[in-house]
N, C-alpha and C positions, 0 to 999 in steps of 0.2 A: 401510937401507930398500931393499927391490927397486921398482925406479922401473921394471921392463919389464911389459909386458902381455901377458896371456895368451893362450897359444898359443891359437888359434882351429881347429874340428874341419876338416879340410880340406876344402874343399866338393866337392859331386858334381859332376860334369859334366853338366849339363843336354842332356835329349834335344833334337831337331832334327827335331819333326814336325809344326812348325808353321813359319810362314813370314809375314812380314806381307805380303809382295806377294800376294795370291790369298786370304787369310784369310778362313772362313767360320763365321762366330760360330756357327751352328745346328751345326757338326759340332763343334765343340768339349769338349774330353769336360770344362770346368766347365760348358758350358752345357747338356749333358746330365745332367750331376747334379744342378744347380738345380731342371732340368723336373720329372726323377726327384721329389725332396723335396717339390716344388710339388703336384706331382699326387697326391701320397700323403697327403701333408697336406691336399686338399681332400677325399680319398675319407674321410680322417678324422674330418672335418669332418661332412660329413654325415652318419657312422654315428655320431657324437656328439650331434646335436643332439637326439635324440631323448632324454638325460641332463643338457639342457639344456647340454652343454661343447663352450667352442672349441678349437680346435686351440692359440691361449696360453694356453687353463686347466687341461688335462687334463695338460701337461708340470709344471708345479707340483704341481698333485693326485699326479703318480708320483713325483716325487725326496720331496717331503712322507712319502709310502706306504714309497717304500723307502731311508729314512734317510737322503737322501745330503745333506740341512740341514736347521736348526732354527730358522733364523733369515731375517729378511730378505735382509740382506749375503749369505747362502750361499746361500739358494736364488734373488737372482739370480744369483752367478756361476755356480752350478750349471745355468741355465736363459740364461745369457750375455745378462743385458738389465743394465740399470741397476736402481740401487734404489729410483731415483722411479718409474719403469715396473711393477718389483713391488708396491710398494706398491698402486700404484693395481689392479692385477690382484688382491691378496688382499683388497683394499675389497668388488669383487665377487664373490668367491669366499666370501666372509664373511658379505655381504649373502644369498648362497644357501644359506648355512648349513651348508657343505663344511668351514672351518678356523676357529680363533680365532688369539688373538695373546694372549700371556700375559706380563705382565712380571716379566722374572727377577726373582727374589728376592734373587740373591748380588750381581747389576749392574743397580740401575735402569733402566741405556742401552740395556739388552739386552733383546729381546725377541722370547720364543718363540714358534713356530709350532707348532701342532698339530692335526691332522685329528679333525672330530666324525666319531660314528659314518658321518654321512650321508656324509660323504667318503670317512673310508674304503671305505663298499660301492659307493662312485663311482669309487674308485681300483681296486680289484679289478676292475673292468669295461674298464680302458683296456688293459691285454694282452692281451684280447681280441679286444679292433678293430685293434690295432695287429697282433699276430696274424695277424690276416683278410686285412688289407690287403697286408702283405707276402708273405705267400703267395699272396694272387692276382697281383702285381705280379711274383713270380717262378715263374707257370703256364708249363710245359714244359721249365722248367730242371730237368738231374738234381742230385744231391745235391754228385755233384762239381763241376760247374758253380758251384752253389749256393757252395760251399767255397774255387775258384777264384776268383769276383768279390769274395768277401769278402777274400782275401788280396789280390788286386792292390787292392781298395779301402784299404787296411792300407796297402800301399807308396805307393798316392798322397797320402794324409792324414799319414804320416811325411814324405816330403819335403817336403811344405808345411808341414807343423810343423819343420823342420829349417831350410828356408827362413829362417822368420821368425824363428827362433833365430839363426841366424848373423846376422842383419841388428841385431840388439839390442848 
């Protein structure tokens, strides 16, 4: 039996461009992407209301739209909340007459998710706004630009994902 433990990926050396003596949370590049997400997500918000969707119901209505679950348990990990949280959010999304809940036939326990028509022509409307929103949000960037913030966005969402894998 091997009793030794697995090599571990060697870790990066962490930058040095922050400092806690003089630390200023507003220049922070998490608390700039928080802003970023916050703000886009309220501009979302209001270009939704008028479909009656919040910015937590119209992210369901798209992973629902574009297969990426069937289910409870998938479309919360897919949408990263809990399953008491989903549920409660497809209660109202069901109440509006956007999805059902159908129980599997091969697993009792199982139970699928599926958008009525009215959802679907609900969900065809959210890459729209979302769309909209990000291209005004990136007004005066050229393509390169554009190409550039998405890849350093890539290397920083990797070492943070890399992070929290080495710590596991």
């Amino acid at each position: 039996m091997n009793t030794t433990a697995p090599a571990k990926t060697p870790a990066r050396k962490p930058a040095a461009f922050y400092r806690a003596q003089g630390y200023v949370a507003q220049e922070s590049v998490g608390y700039l992407m928080r802003r970023i997400v916050s703000e886009m997500a309220l501009q979302i918000d209001r270009r939704m209301v008028g479909d009656g969707l919040t910015n937590a119901q119209w992210l369901p209505l798209m992973k629902l739209s574009m297969g990426q679950a069937g289910t409870v348990a998938e479309l919360a990990r897919a949408c990263e909340t809990d399953t008491g949280a989903m549920t409660r959010m497809l209660d109202r999304l069901e109440a509006k007459g956007l999805c059902r809940r159908e129980r599997s036939s091969e697993d009792r326990r199982v139970v699928n998710l599926r958008l009525t028509p009215e959802g679907e022509e609900a969900a065809r409307g959210i890459p729209v706004v979302l769309s909209q929103v990000q291209n005004e949000c990136l007004a005066g960037f050229t393509a390169e630009e554009w190409r550039t913030l998405k890849s350093l966005l890539r290397r920083v969402l990797d070492n943070a994902t890399a992070n929290v894998a080495d710590e596991t």
